[in-house]
C-alpha positions in Angstrom: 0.0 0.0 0.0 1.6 3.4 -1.3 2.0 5.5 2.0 1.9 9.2 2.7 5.6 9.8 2.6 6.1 7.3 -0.6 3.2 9.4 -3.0 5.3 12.8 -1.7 7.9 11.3 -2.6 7.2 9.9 -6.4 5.6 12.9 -6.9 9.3 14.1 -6.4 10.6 12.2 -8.9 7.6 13.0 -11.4 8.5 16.8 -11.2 5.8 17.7 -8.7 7.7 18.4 -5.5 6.8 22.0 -6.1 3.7 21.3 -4.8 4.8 20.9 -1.4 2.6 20.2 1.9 -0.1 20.5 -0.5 0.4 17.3 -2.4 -1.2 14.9 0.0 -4.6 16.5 -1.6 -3.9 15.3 -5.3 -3.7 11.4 -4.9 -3.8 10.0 -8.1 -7.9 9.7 -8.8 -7.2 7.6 -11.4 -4.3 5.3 -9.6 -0.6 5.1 -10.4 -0.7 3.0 -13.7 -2.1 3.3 -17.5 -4.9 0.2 -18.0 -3.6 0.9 -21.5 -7.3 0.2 -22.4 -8.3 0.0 -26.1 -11.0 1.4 -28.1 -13.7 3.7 -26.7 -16.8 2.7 -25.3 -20.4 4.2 -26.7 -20.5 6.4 -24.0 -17.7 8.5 -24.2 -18.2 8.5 -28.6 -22.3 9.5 -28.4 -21.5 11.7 -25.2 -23.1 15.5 -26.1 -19.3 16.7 -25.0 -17.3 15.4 -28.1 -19.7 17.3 -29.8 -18.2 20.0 -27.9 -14.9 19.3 -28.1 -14.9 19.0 -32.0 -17.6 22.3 -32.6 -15.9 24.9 -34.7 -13.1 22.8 -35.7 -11.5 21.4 -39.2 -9.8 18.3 -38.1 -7.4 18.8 -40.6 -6.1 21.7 -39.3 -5.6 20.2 -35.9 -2.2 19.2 -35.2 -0.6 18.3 -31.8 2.8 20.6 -32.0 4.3 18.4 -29.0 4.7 14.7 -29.4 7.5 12.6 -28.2 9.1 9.8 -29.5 11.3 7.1 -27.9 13.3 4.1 -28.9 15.5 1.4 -27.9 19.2 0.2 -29.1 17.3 -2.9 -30.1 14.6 -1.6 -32.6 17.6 -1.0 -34.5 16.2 2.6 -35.9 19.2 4.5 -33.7 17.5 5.9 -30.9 18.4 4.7 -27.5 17.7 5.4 -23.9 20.5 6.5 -21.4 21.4 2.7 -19.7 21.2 4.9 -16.5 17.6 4.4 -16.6 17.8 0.4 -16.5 20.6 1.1 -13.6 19.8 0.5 -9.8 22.4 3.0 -8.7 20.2 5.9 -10.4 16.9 5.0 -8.7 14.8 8.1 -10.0 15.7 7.2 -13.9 14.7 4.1 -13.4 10.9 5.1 -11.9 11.2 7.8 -14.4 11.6 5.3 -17.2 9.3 3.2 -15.7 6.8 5.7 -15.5 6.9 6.8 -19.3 7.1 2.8 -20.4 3.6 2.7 -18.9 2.5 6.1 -20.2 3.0 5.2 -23.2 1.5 1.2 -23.1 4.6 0.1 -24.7 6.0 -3.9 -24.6 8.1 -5.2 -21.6 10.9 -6.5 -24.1 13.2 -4.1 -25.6 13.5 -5.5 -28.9 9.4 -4.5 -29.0 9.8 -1.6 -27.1 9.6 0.4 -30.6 6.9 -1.2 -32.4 4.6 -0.8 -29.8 5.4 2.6 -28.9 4.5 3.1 -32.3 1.0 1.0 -32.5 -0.1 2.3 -28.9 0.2 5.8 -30.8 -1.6 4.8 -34.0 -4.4 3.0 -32.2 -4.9 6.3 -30.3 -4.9 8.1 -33.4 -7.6 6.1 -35.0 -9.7 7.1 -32.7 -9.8 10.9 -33.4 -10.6 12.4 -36.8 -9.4 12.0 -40.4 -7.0 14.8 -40.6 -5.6 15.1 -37.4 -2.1 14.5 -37.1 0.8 14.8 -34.4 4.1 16.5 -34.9 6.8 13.8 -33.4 10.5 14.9 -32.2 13.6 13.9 -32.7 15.8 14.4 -30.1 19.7 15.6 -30.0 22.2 14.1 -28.0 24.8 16.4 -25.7 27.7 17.9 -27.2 30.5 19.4 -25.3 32.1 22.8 -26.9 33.7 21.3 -29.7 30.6 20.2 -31.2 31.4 16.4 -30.2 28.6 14.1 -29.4 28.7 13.1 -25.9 26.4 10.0 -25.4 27.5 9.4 -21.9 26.0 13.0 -20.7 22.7 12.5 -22.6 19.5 10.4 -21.3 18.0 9.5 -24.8 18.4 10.1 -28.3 16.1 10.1 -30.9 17.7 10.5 -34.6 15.9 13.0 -37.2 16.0 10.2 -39.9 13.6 7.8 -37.5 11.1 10.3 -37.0 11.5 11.4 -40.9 11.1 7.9 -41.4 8.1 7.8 -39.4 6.3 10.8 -40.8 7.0 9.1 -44.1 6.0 6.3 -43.6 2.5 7.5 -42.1 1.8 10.5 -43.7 -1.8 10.8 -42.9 -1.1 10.8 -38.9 2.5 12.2 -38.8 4.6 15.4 -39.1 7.9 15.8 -37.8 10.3 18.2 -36.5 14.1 17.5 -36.4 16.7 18.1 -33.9 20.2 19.6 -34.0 22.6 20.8 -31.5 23.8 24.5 -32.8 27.5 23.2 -31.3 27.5 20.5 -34.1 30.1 20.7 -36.9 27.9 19.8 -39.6 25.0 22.0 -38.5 24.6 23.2 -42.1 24.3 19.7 -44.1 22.0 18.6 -41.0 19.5 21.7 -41.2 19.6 21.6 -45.2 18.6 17.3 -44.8 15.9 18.5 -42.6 14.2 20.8 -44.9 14.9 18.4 -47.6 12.5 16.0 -45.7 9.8 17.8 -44.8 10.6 18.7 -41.2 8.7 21.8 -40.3 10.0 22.2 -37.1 13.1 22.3 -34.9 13.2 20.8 -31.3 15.7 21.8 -28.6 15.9 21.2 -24.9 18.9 23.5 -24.1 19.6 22.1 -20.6 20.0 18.5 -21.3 21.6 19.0 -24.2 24.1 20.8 -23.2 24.6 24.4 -24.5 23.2 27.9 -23.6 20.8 29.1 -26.0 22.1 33.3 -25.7 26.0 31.7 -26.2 27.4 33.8 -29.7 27.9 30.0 -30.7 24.4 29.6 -31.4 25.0 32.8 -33.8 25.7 30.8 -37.2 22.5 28.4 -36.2 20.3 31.4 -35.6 21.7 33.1 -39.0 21.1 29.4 -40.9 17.5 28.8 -39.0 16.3 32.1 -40.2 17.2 31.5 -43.8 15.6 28.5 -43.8 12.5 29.8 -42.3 11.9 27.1 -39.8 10.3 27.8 -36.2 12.1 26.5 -33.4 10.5 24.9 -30.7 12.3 25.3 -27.7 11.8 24.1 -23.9 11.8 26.9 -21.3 11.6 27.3 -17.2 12.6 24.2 -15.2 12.9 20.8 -16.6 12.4 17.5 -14.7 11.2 15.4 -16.9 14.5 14.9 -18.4 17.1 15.7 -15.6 20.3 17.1 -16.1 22.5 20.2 -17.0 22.3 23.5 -16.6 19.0 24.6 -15.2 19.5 28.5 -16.1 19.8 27.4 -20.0 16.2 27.3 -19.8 15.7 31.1 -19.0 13.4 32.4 -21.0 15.1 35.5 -22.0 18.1 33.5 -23.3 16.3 32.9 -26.2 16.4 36.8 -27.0 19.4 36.0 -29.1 17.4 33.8 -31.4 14.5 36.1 -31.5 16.8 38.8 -33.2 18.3 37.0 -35.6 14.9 36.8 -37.3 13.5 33.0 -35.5 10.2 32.2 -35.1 10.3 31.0 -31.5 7.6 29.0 -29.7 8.5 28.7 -25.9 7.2 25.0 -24.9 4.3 25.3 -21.6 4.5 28.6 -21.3 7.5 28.2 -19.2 4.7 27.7 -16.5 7.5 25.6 -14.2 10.5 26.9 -12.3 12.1 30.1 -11.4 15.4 32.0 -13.5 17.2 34.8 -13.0 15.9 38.4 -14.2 19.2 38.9 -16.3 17.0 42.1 -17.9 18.4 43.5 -14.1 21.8 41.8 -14.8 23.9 38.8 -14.0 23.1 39.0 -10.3 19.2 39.8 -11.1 16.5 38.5 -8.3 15.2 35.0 -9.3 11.5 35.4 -10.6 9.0 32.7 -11.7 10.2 31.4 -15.4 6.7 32.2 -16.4 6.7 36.1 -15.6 9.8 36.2 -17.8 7.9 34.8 -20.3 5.4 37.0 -20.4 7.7 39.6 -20.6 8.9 38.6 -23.7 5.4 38.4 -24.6 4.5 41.5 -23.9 7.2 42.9 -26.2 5.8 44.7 -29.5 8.8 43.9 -31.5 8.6 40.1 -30.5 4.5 40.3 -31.6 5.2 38.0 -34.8 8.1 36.2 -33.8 7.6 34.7 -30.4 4.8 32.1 -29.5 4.3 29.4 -27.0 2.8 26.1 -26.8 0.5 25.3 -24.0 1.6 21.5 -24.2 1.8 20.0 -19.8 0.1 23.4 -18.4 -3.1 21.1 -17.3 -0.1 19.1 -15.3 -0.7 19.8 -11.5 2.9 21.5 -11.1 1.8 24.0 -14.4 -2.3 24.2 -14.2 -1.5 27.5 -11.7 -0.4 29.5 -14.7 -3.5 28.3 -16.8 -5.9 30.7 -15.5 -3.5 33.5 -16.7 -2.7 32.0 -20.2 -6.7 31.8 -20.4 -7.4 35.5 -19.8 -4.7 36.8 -21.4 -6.8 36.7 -24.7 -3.6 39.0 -26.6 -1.6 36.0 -26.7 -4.3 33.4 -27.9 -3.4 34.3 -31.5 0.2 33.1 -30.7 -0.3 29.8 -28.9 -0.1 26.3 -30.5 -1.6 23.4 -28.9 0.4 20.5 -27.5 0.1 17.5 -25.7 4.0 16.8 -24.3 2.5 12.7 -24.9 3.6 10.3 -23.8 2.9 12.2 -20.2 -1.1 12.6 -20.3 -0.5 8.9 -19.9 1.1 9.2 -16.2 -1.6 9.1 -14.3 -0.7 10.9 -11.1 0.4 13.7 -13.0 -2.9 15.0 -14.1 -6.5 15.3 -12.6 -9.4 16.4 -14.1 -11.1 17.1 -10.9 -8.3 19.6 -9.8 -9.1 21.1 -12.8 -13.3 21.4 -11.7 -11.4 22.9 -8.5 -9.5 25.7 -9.9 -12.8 26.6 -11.5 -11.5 26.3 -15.2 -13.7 23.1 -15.7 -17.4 22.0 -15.5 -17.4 19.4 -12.8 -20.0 17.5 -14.8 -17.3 16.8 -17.6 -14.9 15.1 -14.9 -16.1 11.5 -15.1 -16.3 11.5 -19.2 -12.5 12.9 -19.1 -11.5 10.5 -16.7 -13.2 7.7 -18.9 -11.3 9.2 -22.2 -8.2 9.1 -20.1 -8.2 5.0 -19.0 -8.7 4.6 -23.0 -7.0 6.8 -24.7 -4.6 10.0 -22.8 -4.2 11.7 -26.2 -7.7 12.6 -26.4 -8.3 13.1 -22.8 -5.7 16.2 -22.8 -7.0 17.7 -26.5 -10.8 17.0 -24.9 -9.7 18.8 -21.4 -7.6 21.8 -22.8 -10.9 21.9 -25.4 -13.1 22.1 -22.0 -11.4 25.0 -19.6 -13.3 27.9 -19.1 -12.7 31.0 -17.0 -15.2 33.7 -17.2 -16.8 32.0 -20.1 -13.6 32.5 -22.1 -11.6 29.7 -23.5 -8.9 29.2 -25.9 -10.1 29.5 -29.4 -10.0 27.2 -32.3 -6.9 28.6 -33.7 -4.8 27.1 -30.6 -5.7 23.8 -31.8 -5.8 24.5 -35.9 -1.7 24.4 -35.8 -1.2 23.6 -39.0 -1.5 26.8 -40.2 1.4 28.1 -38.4 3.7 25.1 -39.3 2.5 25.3 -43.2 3.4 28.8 -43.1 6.8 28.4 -41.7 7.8 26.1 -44.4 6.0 27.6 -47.6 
């Protein structure tokens, strides 16, 4: 039986330690594990909500700007996980890993570890609309200063041809965006092979990767990203879903240097987690919440058509205090893209759709179909919830969730 001092502290490891003396009130209310149940039952399709949910939208406009993709050494398409995470000397990889295995419904043998990542996803897929597709990541490894992969220092690695491959392969589901360190040598060749595939995106996670994002290094990317007229989608705030590095490379207003060099940016959840330095009142700034940085930046006229954010995790219970902001501020809505961050709407105590009924942002009569979405299929629980918040009768638009004009347009 999972005691009061072991939920505080896998909430810990999860990334929700922020929450404190508080947490005791957010045990899971849907348990600790994924049923990984198929299908959907009749009364969750014929429930007057999905009508709801899909009201005023083009399914073929909808697509899910934040999707993750994993692999092992043995699906033999070069992505790999950190051997960390299989180690008992590093105990919170392990439940991490553990945690996103289940998320995600995926086999217990790591030569199917890949293939079922993939059908999990596709059956989940089937389920929503023709036309609706999710954007999947690659993911670049660590690379010290002279551009040199360093495998040991990263915790996965997902290649850009696997997820090219992928999007290929499934073209009626899939879009992809690609991954490249700015440190790498062949930057150039990597960026131009990207484009040439039809990536219409590029990921980054500057802390576990290994490089600060307002370095002059990151110059020649910036310069080369511009050109090719590809947004860049960028983590920002604290990161704990994939631990490591530098925390501060994750400041929000490091990213001015891309910004001026001409790059579409689009700050992943809002930065709704963590606190950075103000470096706007220098090097020794106060430390303010990542978030009021962000908005900042947002609040910037000369930023108005480059900088946008993704509202991908804010409905997790260590981000759903920003929500109520993102919600009002109905300036930005025209700038935010929506995300899921999946494979995480699949680990269960990490969202709640009741906590959501008690912030006020959700009618309490919509908990029990959410939470019957969820045990089937997370994908569509978080577009269904994020489809679902109200405050003061306003909630986000279509045009958060009708992405693919914003990608499209990036790439024309």
């Amino acid at each position: 039986m999972m005691t009061r001092r072991g939920f505080l502290g896998t909430l810990g490891v999860l990334g929700l330690s922020a929450l404190g003396a508080t947490a005791w009130k957010y045990w899971p209310e849907q348990g600790w594990v994924n049923p990984c149940l198929s299908g959907l039952p009749d009364s969750v399709t014929q429930h007057p909500l999905m009508q709801t949910v899909w009201g005023g939208l083009d399914p073929a406009q909808v697509w899910d700007s934040h999707v993750h993709l994993i692999g092992s050494k043995a699906g033999g398409n070069g992505a790999w996980f950190s051997p960390d995470m299989d180690s008992p000397r590093h105990p919170v990889l392990m439940v991490q890993k553990t945690a996103y295995m289940n998320a995600a419904c995926v086999a217990d043998a790591p030569d199917q570890l890949d293939a079922s990542y993939l059908v999990r996803l596709l059956d989940q897929l089937a389920m929503l609309p023709t036309g609706f597709k999710t954007l999947l990541f690659a993911f670049d490894m660590a690379h010290d200063a002279r551009g040199q992969p360093e495998p040991a220092k990263s915790i996965f690695y997902v290649p850009d041809a696997y997820a090219s491959q992928l999007a290929h392969a499934y073209p009626a589901r899939f879009e992809w965006a690609a991954s490249i360190h700015p440190y790498r040598a062949d930057y150039i060749d990597a960026l131009q092979s990207a484009v040439a595939h039809g990536a219409r995106a590029i990921k980054w996670l500057p802390s576990a990767m290994g490089f600060d994002p307002q370095s002059p290094r990151c110059d020649r990317f910036y310069a080369a990203l511009a050109a090719a007229n590809l947004p860049l989608i960028t983590h920002a705030g604290r990161e704990l879903a994939v631990p490591g590095g530098n925390q501060d490379f994750g400041n929000p207003l490091r990213l001015r240097r891309a910004l001026d060099h001409g790059v579409r940016v689009v700050l992943a959840h809002c930065a709704s987690d963590g606190d950075d330095i103000d470096t706007d009142r220098g090097a020794h700034g106060s430390r303010v919440r990542s978030f009021e940085l962000f908005a900042r930046l947002m609040d910037e006229p000369h930023y108005a058509t480059l900088l946008h954010a993704d509202i991908s995790a804010l409905t997790q219970l260590n981000r759903a205090w920003a929500l109520k902001a993102v919600l009002q501020r109905q300036d930005w809505h025209a700038r935010l893209l929506n995300g899921s961050d999946y494979p995480l709407p699949g680990v269960m105590p990490l969202f709640s759709a009741s906590d959501m009924a008690a912030r006020g942002l959700l009618d309490a009569a919509a908990v029990p179909w959410l939470q019957q979405i969820r045990a089937h299929n997370p994908l569509l629980f978080d577009f269904a919830l994020k489809r679902l918040l109200r405050i003061d009768q306003t909630a986000f638009p279509a045009s958060v969730f009708e992405t693919r004009r914003f990608f499209e347009s990036q790439t024309a």
